[in-house]
C-alpha positions in Angstrom: -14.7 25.5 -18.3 -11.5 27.4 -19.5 -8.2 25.6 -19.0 -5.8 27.1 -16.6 -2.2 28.6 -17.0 -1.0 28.7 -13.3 -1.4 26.1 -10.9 0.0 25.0 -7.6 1.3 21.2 -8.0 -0.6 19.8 -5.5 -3.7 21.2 -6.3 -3.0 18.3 -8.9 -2.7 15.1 -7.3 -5.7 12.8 -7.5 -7.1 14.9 -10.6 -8.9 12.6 -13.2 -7.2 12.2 -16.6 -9.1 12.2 -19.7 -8.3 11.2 -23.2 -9.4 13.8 -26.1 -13.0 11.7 -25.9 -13.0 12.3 -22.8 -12.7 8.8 -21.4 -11.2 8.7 -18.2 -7.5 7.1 -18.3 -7.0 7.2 -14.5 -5.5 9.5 -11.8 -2.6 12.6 -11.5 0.0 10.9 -8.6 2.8 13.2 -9.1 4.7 15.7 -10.9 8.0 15.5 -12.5 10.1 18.3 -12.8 14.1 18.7 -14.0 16.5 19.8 -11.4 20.2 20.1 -12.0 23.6 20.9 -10.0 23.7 24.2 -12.0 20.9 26.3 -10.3 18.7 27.4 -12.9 14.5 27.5 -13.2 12.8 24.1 -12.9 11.1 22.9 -16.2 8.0 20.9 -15.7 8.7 17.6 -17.8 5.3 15.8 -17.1 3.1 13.7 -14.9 2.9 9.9 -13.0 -0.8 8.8 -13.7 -2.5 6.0 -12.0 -4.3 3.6 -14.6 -6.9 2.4 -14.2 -4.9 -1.0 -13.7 -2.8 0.6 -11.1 0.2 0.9 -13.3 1.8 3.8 -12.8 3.1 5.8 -16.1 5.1 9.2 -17.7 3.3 11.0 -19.4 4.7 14.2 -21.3 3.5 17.6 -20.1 3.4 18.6 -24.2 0.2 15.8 -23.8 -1.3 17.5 -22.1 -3.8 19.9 -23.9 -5.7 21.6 -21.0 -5.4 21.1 -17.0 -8.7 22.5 -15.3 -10.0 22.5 -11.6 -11.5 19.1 -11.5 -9.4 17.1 -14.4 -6.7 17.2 -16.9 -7.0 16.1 -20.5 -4.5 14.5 -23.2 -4.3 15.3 -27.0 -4.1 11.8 -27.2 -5.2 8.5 -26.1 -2.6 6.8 -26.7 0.4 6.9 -24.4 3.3 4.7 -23.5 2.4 2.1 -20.6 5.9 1.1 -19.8 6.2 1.6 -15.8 7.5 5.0 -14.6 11.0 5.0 -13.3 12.5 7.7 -12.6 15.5 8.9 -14.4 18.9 10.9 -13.5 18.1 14.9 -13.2 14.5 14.2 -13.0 12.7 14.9 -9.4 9.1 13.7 -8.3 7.3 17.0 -6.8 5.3 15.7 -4.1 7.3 12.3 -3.4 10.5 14.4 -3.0 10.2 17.8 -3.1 7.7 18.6 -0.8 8.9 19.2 3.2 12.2 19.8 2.1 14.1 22.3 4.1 15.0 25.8 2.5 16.5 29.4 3.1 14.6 32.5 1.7 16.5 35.1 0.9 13.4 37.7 -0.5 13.8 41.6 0.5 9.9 41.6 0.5 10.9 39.4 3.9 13.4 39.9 5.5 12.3 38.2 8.7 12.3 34.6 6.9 16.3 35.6 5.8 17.5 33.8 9.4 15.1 31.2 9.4 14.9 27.5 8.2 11.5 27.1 5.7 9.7 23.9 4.7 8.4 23.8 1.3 4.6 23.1 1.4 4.3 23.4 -2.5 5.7 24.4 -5.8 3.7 26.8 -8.3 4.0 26.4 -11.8 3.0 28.4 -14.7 3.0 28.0 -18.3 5.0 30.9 -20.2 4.5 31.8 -23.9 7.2 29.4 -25.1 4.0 27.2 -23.6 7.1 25.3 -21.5 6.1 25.0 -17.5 8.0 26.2 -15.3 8.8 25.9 -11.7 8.2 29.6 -10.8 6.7 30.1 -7.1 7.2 28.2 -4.3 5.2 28.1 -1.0 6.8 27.9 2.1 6.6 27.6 6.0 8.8 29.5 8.4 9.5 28.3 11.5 10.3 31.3 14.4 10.5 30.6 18.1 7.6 32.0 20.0 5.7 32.9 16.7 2.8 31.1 14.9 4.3 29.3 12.1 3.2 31.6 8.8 2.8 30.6 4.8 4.5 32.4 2.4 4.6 32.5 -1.5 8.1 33.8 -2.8 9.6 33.5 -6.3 11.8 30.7 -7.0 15.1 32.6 -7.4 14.8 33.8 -3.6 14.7 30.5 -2.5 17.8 28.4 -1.7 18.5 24.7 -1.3 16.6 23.6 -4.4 19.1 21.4 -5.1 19.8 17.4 -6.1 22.5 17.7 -3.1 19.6 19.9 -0.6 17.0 16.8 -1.7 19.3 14.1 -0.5 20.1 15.5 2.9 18.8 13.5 5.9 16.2 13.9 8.3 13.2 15.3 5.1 10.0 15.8 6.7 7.3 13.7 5.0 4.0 15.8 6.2 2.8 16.3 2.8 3.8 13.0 1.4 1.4 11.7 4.3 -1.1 13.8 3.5 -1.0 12.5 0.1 -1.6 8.8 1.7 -4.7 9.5 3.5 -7.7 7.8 2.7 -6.1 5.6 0.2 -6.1 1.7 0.5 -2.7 -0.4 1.8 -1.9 -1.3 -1.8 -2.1 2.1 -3.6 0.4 3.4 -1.2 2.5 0.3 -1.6 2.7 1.1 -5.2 3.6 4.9 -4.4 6.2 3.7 -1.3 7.6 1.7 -4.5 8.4 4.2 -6.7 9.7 6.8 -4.4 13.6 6.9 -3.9 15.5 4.6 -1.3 15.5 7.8 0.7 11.9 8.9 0.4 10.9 5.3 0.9 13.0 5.0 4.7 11.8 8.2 5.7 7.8 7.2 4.7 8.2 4.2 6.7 9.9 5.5 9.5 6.8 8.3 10.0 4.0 5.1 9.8 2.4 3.9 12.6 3.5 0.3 12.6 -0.6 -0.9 12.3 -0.3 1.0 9.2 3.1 0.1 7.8 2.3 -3.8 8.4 -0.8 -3.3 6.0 1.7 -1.9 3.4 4.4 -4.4 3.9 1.7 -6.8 3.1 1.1 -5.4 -0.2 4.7 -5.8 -1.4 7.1 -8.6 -2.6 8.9 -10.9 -0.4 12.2 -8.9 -1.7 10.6 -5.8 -0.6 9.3 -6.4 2.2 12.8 -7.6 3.4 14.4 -4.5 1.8 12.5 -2.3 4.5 12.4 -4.7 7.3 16.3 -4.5 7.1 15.9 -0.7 7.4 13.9 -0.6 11.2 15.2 -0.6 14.5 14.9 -4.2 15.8 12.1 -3.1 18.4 10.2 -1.5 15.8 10.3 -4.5 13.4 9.0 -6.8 16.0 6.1 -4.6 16.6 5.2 -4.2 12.6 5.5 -8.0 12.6 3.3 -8.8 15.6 0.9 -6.5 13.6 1.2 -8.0 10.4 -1.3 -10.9 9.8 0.3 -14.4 11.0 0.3 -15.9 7.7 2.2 -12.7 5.8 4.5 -12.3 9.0 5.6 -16.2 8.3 5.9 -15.4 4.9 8.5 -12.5 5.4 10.0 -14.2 8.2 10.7 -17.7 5.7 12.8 -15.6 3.5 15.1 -14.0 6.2 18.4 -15.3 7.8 17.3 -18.4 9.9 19.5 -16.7 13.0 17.6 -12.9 12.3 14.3 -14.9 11.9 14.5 -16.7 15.5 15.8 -13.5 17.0 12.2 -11.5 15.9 10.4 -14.2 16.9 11.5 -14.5 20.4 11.4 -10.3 20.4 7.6 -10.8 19.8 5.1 -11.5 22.2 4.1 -15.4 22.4 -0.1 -14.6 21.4 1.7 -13.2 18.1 4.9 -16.0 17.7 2.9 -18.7 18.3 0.5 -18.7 15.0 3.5 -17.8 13.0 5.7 -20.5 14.2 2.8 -23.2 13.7 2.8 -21.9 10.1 6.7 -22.0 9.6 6.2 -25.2 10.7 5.1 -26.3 7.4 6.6 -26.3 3.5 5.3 -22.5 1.8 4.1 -24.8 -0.2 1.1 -27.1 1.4 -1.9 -25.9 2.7 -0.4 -25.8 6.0 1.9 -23.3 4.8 -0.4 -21.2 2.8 -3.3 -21.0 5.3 -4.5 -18.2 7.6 -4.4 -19.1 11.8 -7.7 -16.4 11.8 -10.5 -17.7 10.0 -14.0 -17.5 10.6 -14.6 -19.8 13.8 -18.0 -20.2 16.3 -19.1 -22.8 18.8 -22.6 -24.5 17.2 -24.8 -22.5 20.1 -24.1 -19.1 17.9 -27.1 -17.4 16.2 -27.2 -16.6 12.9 -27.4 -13.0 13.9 -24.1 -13.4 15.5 -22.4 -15.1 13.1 -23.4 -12.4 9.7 -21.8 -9.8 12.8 -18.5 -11.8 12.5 -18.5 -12.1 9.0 -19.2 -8.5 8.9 -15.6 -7.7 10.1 -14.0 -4.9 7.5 -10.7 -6.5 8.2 -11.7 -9.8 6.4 -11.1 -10.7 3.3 -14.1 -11.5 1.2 -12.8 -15.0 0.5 -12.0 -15.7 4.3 -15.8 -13.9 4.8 -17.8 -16.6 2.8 -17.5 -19.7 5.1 -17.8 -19.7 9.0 -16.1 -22.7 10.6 -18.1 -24.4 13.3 -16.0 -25.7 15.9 -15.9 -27.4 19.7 -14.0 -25.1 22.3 -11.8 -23.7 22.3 -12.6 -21.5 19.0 -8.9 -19.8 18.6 -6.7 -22.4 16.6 -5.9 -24.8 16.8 -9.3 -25.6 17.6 -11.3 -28.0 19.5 -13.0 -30.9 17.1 -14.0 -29.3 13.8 -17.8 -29.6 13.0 -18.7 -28.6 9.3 -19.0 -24.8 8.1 -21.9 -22.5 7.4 -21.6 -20.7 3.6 -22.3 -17.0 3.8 -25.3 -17.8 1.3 -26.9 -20.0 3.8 -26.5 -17.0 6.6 -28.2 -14.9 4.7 -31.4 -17.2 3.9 -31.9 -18.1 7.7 -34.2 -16.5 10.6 -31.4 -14.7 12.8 -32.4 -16.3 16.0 -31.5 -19.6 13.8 -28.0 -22.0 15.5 -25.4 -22.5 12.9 -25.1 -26.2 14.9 -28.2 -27.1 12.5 -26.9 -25.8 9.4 -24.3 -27.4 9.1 -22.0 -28.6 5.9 -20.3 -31.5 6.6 -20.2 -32.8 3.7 -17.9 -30.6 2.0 -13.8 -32.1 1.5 -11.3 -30.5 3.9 -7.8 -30.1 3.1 -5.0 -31.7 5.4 -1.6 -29.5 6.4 0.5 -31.7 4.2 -1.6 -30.9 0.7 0.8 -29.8 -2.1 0.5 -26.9 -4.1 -1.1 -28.1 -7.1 -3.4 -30.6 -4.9 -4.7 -27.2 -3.6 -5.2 -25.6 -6.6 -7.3 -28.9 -8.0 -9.3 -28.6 -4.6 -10.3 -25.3 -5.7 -11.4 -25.9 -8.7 -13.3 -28.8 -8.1 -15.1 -27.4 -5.7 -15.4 -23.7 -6.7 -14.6 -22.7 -3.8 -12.5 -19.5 -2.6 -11.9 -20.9 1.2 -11.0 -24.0 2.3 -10.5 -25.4 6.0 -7.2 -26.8 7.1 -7.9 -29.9 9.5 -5.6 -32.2 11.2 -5.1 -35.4 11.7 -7.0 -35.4 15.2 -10.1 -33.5 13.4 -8.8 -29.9 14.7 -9.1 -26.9 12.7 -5.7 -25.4 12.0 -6.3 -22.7 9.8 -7.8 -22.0 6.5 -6.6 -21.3 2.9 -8.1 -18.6 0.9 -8.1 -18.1 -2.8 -5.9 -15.1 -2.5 -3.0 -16.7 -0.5 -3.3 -19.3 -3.3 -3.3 -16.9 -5.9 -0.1 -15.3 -4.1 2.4 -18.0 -4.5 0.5 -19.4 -7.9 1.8 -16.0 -9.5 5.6 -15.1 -10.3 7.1 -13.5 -7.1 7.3 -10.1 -8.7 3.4 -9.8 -9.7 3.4 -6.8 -7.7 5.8 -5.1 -9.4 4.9 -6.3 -12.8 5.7 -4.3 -16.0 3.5 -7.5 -18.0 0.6 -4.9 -19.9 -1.6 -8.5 -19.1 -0.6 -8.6 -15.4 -1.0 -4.9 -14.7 -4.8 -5.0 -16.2 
């Protein structure tokens, strides 16, 4: 398929990048491009790939040998995996660019000369130095009383380009949205990341707060305070009530004691509760690394009830592979805790089968007061990946998962990680 020599930049994003074998070396995210104080043409100075690993990279546009309809491809395979960040002068196409607010001043249209546009894309185009260049931009009027239209002008009829036009308030972020759909809480936490303090505010201030508590999630303690800081007080009681109870008490741990106490009593008492049962507890025991919402059923529920339960999307797998069989009540803390059921076990049995007669009761529970590494041990010699939480009166409290252990096992920045080992 012949390469192309004129492209629109977001026709890009999500393309597949291959090596000169082509092997595939992960995923176009965005598109850097120079901008400076002196208006002059914008030079196209590469692209942000995905890995594979996540990690996201720079990657020279002179790598680039060919960029077709369905995937781009490197003269090279070997590229520099050091973590993009952005540098002075450079500007990320879709992250920034996009929604930004412009005058047109084309004599091809002269109704769009009064009227404030939103950029929608940039086109770009190889010329025979073989340098891209920023040379078309599509925009969207807005007119009272008319249907909103697109329009593709030339770059040097459009004004506000800038560095100073990118940093003025109130961006739309549309497009960037757009960009986010379909793609799981942690790939976007990874793009919220690199985006600019400004593009990252805005981004969070146009999530639904279902959405931006998934995202939080994803992101470091130091992050995740970082953006808390940045809501309304109303709105960050409502992304915390929707965060799960253990993150929420996670975030909440690391925040001014007197800030802390005033969320919590901002948020409705179903949601406080949980958390404060878990703040009650050092981060590091089991009682401070469990989940308030595992797996729990009274011994009368059928197998075909129970593989239902576990069937939840919003479960982890780890929290998915044991169902704890309790007396009422079921939400925790619990009435007396019976045994659990493994997943495996589920799936062997008739479904009309009571999970009251296949019990494990055998298996070692872990008590709130646990240390870290007695956790860890627990794990290990057990191979398991969920544990229950049990109190001293033989009530379930909660359950630790593999992955909360793994959370505050790893340096506090694993997220974030520029490691080559961590990132892969």
């Amino acid at each position: 398929m012949a390469a192309v020599n004129r492209v629109f930049a977001a026709q890009l994003a999500g393309l597949v990048v291959l090596g000169p074998d082509g092997e595939s070396l992960g995923r176009v995210r965005d598109v850097v491009i120079s901008m400076s104080i002196v208006r002059q043409q914008p030079r196209v100075l590469g692209l942000v790939i995905e890995l594979l690993t996540r990690r996201r990279i720079f990657v020279p546009i002179l790598r680039i040998t060919a960029i077709e309809p369905h995937a781009i491809t490197l003269n090279t395979g070997t590229v520099s995996l050091t973590r993009f960040s952005q540098r002075p002068g450079e500007v990320l196409v879709l992250g920034q660019v996009l929604d930004t607010r412009v005058r047109v001043d084309d004599p091809e249209l002269p109704e769009l000369a009064a009227v404030d546009s939103t950029v929608v894309d940039l086109g770009l185009e190889q010329n025979r130095a073989r340098d891209w260049m920023v040379n078309r931009v599509a925009v969207r009027s807005y007119r009272r009383l008319r249907r909103n239209s697109l329009h593709v002008v030339s770059w040097q009829n459009v004004h506000g380009l800038t560095p100073s036009g990118l940093a003025m308030p109130d961006q739309g972020v549309a497009q960037l949205l757009h960009q986010f759909e379909g793609r799981k809480p942690i790939e976007v936490a990874d793009a919220v990341r690199d985006l600019p303090a400004k593009r990252r505010v805005e981004v969070i201030n146009a999530l639904d707060d279902e959405r931006l508590a998934d995202i939080l999630q994803e992101l470091s303690e130091d992050e995740q305070t970082e953006l808390l800081l940045t809501l309304p007080t109303d709105r960050a009681v409502a992304v915390l009530e929707e965060m799960d109870p253990d993150d929420a008490a996670d975030l909440l741990g690391v925040l001014n004691p007197t800030l802390a106490e005033k969320l919590l009593t901002r948020m409705d008492p179903e949601d406080s509760d949980p958390v404060r049962r878990l703040l009650s507890h050092s981060p590091d025991t089991a009682g401070g690394l469990m989940t308030t919402n595992p797996v729990t059923m009274n011994p009368d529920t059928t197998v075909a009830e129970a593989l239902a339960r576990v069937r939840d999307p919003d479960l982890t797998p780890a929290l998915a592979s044991l169902a704890f069989v309790v007396r009422s009540p079921t939400a925790t803390p619990t009435g007396r805790y019976l045994g659990c059921v493994h997943l495996q076990r589920l799936l062997r049995e008739p479904p009309a089968e009571l999970v009251g007669g296949l019990l494990d009761n055998e298996m070692p529970t872990l008590s709130p007061g646990q240390s870290l590494t007695s956790v860890t041990r627990y794990f290990a010699a057990y191979n398991l990946v969920c544990g229950p939480v049990i109190d001293a009166e033989g009530h379930l409290l909660g359950a630790v998962s593999v992955d909360d252990l793994l959370d505050h096992l790893l340096p506090t920045d694993w997220r974030a990680s520029d490691d080559p080992e961590m990132a892969s």
